[in-house]
C-alpha positions as CSV (number, residue, x, y, z in Angstrom):
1,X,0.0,0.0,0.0
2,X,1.4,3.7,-0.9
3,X,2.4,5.7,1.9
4,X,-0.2,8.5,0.2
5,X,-2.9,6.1,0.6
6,X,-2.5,4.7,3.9
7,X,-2.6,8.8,5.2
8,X,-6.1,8.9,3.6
9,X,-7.4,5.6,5.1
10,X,-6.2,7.4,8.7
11,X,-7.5,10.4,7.9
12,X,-10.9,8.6,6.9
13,X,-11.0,6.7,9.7
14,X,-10.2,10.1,12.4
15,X,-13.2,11.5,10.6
16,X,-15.3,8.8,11.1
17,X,-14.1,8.1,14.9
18,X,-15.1,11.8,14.6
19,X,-18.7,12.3,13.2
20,X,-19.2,8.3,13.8
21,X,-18.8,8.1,17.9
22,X,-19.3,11.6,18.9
23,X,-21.9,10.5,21.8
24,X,-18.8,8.7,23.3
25,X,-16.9,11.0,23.8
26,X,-14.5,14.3,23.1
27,X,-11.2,13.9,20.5
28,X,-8.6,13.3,23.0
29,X,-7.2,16.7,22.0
30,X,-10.0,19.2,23.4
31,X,-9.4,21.1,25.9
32,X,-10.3,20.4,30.0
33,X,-12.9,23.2,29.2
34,X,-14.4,22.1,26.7
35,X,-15.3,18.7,28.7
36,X,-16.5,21.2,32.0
37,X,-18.4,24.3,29.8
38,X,-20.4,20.8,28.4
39,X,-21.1,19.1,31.8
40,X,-22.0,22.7,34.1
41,X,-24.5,23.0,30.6
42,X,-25.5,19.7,31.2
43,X,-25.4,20.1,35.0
44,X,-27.7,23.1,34.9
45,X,-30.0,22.3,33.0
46,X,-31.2,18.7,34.1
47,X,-31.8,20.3,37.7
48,X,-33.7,23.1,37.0
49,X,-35.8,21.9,34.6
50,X,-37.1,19.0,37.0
51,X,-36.8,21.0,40.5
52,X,-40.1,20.8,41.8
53,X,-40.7,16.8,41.7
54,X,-37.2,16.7,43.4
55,X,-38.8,19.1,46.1
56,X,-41.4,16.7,46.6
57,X,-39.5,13.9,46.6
58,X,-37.7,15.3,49.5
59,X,-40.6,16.3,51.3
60,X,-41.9,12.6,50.9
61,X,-38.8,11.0,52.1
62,X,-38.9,12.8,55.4
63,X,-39.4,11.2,58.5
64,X,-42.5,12.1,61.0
65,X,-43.8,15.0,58.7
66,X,-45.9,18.0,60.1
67,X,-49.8,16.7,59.0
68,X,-49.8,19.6,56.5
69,X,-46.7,17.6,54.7
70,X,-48.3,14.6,54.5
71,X,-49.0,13.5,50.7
72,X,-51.2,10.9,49.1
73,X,-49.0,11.1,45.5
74,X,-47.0,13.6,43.2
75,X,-50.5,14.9,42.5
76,X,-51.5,15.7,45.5
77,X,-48.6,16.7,47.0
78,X,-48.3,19.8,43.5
79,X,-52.1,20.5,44.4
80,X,-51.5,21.0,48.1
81,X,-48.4,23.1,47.8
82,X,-49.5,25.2,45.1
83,X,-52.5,26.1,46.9
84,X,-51.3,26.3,50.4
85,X,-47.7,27.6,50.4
86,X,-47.9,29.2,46.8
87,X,-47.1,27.9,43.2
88,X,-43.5,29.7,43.3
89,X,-42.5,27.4,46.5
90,X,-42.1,24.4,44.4
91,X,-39.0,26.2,43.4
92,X,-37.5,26.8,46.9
93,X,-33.5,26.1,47.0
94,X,-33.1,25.9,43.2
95,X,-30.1,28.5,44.1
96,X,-28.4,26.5,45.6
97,X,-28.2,23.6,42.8
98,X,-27.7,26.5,40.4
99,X,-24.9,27.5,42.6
100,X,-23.5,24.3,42.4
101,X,-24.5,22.2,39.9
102,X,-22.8,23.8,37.3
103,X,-19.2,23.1,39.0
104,X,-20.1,19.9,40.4
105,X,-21.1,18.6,36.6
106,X,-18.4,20.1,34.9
107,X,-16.1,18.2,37.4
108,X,-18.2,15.5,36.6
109,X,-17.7,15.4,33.1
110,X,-14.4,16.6,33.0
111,X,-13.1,13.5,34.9
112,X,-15.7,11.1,33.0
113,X,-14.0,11.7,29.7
114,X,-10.5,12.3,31.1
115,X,-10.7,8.4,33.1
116,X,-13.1,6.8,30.0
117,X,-10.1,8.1,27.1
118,X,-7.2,6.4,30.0
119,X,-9.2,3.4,30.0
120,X,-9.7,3.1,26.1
121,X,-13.8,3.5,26.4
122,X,-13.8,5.4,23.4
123,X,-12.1,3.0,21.1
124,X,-14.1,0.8,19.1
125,X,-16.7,-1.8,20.7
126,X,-18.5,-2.1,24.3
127,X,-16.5,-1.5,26.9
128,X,-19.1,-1.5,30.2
129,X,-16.2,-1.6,32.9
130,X,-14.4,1.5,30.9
131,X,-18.3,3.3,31.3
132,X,-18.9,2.3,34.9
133,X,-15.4,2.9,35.9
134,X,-15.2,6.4,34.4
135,X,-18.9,7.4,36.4
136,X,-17.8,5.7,39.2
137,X,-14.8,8.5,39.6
138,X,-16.7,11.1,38.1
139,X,-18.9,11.0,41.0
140,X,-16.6,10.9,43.7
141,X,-14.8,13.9,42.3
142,X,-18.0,15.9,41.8
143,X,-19.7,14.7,44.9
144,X,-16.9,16.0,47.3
145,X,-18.0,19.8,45.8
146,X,-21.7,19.2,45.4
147,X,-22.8,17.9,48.8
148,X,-23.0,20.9,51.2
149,X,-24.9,22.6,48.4
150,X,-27.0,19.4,48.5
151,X,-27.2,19.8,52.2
152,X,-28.6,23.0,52.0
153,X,-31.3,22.5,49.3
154,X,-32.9,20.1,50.9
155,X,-33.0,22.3,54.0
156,X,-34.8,24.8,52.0
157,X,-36.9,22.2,50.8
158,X,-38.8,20.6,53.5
159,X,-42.4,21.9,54.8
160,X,-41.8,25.1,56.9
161,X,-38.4,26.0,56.1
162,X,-37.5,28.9,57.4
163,X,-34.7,30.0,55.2
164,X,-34.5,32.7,52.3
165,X,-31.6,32.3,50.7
166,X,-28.4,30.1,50.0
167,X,-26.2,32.0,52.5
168,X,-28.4,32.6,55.6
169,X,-29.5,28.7,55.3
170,X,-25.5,27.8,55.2
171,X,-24.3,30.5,57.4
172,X,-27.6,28.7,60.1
173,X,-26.4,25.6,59.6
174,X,-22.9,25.9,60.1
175,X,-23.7,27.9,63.3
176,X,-25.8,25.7,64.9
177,X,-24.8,22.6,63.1
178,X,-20.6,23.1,62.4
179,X,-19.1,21.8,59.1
180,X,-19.8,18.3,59.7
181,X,-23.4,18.8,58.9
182,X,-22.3,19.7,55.4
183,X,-20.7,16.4,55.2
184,X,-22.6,13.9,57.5
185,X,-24.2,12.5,54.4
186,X,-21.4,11.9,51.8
187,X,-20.2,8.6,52.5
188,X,-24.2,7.6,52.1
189,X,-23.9,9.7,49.3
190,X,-21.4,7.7,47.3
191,X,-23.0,4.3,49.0
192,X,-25.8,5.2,46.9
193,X,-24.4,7.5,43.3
194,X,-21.1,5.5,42.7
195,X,-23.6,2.4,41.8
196,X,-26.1,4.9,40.7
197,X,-24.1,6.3,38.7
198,X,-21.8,3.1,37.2
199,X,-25.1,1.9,36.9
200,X,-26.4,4.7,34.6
201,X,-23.2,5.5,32.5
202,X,-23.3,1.4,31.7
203,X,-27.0,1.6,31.1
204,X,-26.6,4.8,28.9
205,X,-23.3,3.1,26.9
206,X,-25.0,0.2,26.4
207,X,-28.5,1.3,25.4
208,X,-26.7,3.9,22.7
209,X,-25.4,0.6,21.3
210,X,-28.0,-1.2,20.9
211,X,-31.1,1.9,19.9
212,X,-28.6,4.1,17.9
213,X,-30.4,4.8,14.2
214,X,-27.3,6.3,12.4
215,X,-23.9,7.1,13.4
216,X,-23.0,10.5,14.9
217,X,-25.3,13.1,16.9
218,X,-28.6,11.4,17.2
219,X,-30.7,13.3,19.7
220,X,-33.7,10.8,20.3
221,X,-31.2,7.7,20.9
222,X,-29.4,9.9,23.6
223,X,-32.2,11.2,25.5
224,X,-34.2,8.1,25.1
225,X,-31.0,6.3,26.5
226,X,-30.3,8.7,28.8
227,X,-33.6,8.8,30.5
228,X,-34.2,4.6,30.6
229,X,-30.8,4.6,32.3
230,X,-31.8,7.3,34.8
231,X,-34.6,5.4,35.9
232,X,-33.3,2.5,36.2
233,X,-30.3,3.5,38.1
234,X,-32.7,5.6,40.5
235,X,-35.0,2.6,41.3
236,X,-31.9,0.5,42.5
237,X,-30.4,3.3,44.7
238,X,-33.9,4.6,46.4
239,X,-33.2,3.0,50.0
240,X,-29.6,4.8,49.8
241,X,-31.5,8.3,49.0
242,X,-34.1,7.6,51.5
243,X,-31.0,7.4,54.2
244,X,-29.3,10.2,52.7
245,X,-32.3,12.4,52.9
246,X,-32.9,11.6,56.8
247,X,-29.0,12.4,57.4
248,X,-29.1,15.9,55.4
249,X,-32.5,16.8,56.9
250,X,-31.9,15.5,60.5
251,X,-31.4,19.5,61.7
252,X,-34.8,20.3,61.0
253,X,-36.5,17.3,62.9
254,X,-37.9,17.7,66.4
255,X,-37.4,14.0,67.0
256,X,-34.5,13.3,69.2
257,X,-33.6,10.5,67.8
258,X,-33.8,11.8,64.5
259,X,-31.8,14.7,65.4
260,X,-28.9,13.0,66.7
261,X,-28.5,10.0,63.7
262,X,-25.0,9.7,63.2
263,X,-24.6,8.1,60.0
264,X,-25.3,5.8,57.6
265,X,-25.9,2.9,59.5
266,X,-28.1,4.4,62.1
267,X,-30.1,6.2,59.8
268,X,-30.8,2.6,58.3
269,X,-31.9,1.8,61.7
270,X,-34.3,4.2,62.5
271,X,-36.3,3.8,59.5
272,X,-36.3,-0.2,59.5
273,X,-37.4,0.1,63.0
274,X,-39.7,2.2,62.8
275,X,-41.1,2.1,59.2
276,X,-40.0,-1.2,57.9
277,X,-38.6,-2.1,54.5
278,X,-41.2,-0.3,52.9
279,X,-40.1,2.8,54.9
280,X,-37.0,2.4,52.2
281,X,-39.0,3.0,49.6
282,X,-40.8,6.3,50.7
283,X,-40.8,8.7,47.6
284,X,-39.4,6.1,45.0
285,X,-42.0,7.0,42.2
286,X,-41.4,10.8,42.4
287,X,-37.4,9.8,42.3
288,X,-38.4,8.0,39.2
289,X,-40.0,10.6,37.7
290,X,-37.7,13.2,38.8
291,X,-34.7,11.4,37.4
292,X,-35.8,10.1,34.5
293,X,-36.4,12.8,32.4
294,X,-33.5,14.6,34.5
295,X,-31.4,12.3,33.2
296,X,-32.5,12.5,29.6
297,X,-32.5,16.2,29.7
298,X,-29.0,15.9,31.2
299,X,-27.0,13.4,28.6
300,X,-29.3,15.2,25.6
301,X,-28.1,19.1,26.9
302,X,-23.9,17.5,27.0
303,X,-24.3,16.0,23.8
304,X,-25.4,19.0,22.1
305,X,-22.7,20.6,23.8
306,X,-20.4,18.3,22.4
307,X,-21.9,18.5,19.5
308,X,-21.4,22.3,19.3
309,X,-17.2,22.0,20.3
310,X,-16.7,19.4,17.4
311,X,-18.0,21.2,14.8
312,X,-16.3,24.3,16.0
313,X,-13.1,22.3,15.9
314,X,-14.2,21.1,12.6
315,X,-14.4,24.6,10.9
316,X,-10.9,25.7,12.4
């Protein structure tokens, strides 16, 4: 073969790595932000578009409710809000994830495709352990940044909530609380979104595979992907979120011993003992619904933004 012809068989095959696998990932070349601008897009716009079921998922989840915060479904719980506290409530603490969630997904990402490319995930063929390995590190590394802001949304989410604004609920909890209360929840919090997570990046990898219509940017295989994998992955981890919920809320409770659980283990026991297994499962359909679409809207937003950086770098 002529050395002239073997440079255009590489150059075909770049270009089709290029057009061909771009929902797998960035050329190794771009740049750090290119990888975080997609992810805090990403990040931004899955949480804010899905806020208020993720409000009442967390008021569901919380142990020995006030009567007035006691729901019969999703349903009821938008009806009785809405009409009680004000339509606008459902959107109380979105600061804080705004505040956050754009860092803590462009981490996210950043370290995805940074540990995926070092572990040959976006090379041709499945590779499940390169998908689950690369979310189970992109969550630890964003989770670290995300979880006091976490803390404090849920805070400004439960019935009653006292608190106005991202600083005066952080600066109230910190006070009376100390910086452990920021943290008290994160080793629940990677019990439950490193498998959550490995879970969904496998689920999403695999499910591209097997639904993809045509090589390249397909937007209906990546949010449909996107959004089984996001349900499936928050089915699995519900009794983890119910326990993470109890930990980052446990400041607001007038129980004792609600008040004093000291971690993951304990939390566990509360709830068994005093709700049973079903007690695990307290909000599961609203987490469903909440991350499903969350999730679609999530993968769908970075791939666009992908999308957008590879045909910049195309027209250079």
């Amino acid at each position: 073969m002529a050395a002239h012809d073997k440079v255009l068989i590489e150059e075909d095959e770049y270009e089709y790595g290029l057009h061909g696998r771009i929902y797998e990932g960035l050329p190794p070349n771009f740049s750090l932000a290119a990888n975080m601008v997609a992810g805090a897009f990403a990040g931004i716009a899955e949480h804010s578009v899905m806020y208020p079921i993720d409000l009442l998922k967390t008021r569901m989840q919380v142990m020995n409710p006030t009567p007035a915060a006691i729901y019969t479904g999703i349903g009821n719980a938008i009806s009785t809000i809405s009409r009680a506290e004000g339509y606008m409530s459902l959107w109380r603490g979105l600061s804080s994830v705004v505040v956050g969630a754009g860092p803590a997904h462009a981490i996210y990402f950043a370290t995805y495709e940074a540990v995926k490319q070092q572990m040959g995930g976006n090379a041709a063929g499945h590779h499940p352990l390169a998908a689950a390995t690369s979310g189970a590190a992109a969550t630890i590394a964003s989770d670290a940044f995300m979880n006091p802001f976490d803390v404090i949304k849920q805070r400004m989410q439960v019935h009653g909530s006292v608190y106005t604004s991202v600083s005066q609920c952080a600066r109230a909890v910190f006070r009376n609380e100390g910086l452990r209360a920021f943290y008290i929840s994160y080793p629940t919090t990677l019990a439950m979104t490193v498998p959550f997570t490995a879970l969904q990046f496998t689920a999403y990898e695999s499910l591209n595979k097997v639904i993809q219509r045509r090589p390249g940017y397909d937007p209906l295989t990546h949010c449909t992907a996107g959004g089984l994998a996001g349900g499936i992955a928050a089915a699995a981890t519900t009794p983890l979120d119910v326990i993470k919920t109890l930990l980052q809320t446990r400041g607001t409770s007038t129980d004792p011993e609600i008040r004093n659980a000291r971690g993951l283990l304990n939390a566990a026991q509360i709830i068994a003992r005093r709700d049973g297994a079903k007690g695990f499962f307290r909000g599961m359909k609203a987490r469903v619904v909440t991350a499903a679409p969350s999730t679609a809207i999530c993968w769908s937003a970075y791939e666009v933004a992908k999308a957008y950086f590879i045909k910049a770098e195309e027209e250079r």
